[in-house]
C-alpha positions in Angstrom: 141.5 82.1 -136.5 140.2 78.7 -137.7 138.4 76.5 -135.3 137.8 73.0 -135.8 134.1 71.5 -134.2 133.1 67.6 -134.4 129.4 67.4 -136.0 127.3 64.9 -136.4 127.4 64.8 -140.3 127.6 67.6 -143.5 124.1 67.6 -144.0 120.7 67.5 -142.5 122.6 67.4 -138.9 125.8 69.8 -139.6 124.5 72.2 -136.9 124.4 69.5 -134.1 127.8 68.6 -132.1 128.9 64.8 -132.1 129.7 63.6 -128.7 133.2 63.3 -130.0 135.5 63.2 -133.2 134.9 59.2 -133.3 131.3 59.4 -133.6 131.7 62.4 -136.1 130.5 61.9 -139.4 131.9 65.4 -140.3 133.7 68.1 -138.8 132.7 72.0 -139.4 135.8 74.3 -139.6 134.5 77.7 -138.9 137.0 80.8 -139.8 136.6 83.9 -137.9 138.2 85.8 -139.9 135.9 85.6 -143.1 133.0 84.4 -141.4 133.0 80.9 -143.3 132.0 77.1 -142.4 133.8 74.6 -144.1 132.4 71.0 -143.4 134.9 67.9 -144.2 133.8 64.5 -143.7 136.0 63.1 -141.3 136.9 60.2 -143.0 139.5 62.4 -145.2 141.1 63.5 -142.5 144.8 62.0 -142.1 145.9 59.6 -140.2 145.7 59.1 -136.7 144.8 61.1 -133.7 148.4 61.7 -133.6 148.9 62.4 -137.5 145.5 64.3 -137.3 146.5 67.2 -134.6 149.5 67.8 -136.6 147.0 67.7 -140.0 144.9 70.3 -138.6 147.5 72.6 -137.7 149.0 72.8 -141.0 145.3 73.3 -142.3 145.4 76.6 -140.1 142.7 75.3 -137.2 143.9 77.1 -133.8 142.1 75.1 -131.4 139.2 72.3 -131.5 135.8 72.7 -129.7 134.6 69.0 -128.3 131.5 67.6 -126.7 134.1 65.3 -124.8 137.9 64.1 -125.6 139.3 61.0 -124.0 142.5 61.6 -122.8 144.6 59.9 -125.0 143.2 62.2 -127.7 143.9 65.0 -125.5 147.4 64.0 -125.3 147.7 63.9 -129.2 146.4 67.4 -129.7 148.2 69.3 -126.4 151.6 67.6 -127.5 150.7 69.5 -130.9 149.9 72.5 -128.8 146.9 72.4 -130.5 144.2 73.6 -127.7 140.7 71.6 -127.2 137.7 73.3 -125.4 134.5 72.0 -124.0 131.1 72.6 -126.1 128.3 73.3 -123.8 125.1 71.7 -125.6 124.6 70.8 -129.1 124.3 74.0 -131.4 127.3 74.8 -133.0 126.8 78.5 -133.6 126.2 78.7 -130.3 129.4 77.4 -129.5 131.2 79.5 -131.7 129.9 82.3 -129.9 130.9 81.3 -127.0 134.5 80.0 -127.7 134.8 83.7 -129.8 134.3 85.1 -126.1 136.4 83.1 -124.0 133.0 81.5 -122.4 134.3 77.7 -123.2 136.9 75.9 -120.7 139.7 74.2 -121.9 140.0 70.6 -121.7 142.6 69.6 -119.0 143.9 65.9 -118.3 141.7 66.5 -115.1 138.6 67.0 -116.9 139.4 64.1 -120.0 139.3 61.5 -117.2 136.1 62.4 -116.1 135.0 61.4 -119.7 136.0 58.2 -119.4 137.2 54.9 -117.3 140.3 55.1 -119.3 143.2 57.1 -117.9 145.6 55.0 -119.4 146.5 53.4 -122.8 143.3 52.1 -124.9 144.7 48.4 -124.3 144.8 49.6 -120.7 141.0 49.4 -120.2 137.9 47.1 -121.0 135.8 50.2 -121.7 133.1 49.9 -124.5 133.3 53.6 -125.2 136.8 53.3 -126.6 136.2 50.6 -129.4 
């Protein structure tokens, strides 16, 4: 199982969790079953959120762990059936343990509003957080 984590960037920061993929630098992809980390600038992922969810499943990740995940986003990766939990602080081994034992809730379109003012399309709102 491949699990796909938004990080600050692939360097001095890659054990610290972005708030979400668009302030990601980097992403770490963490396989469970060898026990490797992969980090990929996010930059050379395809496409858009859309393109992106569908990217990362033929890449192998099984589910995404987030700081946060507007709901737009959300839609992207659930239409992908491509599942997105909720990291609880900013240590992403930490995380990983936790997601490895079913400690981390999954992101609902309940919870992704809460993220935001948006609930609607990004032209929808006037929300800073978005751009």
């Amino acid at each position: 199982m491949k699990v796909l984590v938004p990080v600050i960037n692939h360097s001095e920061a890659k054990n610290l969790l972005a708030e979400s993929f668009h302030n990601a630098e980097s992403v770490c992809i963490f396989d469970f079953s060898n026990q490797t980390y992969q980090w990929v600038q996010t930059k050379t992922l395809r496409g858009d959120y859309g393109n992106l969810a569908e990217s990362l499943k033929s890449m192998g990740i099984d589910a995404v762990v987030s700081k946060s995940m507007p709901l737009m986003a959300l839609g992207f990766f659930t239409d992908s059936e491509l599942p997105v939990y909720m990291a609880v602080g900013d240590d992403l081994n930490e995380n990983l343990q936790l997601f490895k034992s079913a400690s981390l809730i999954q992101i609902t379109n309940g919870i992704a509003k809460s993220f935001s003012e948006c609930s609607g399309s990004c032209g929808s709102c006037s929300s800073t957080s978005c751009n």
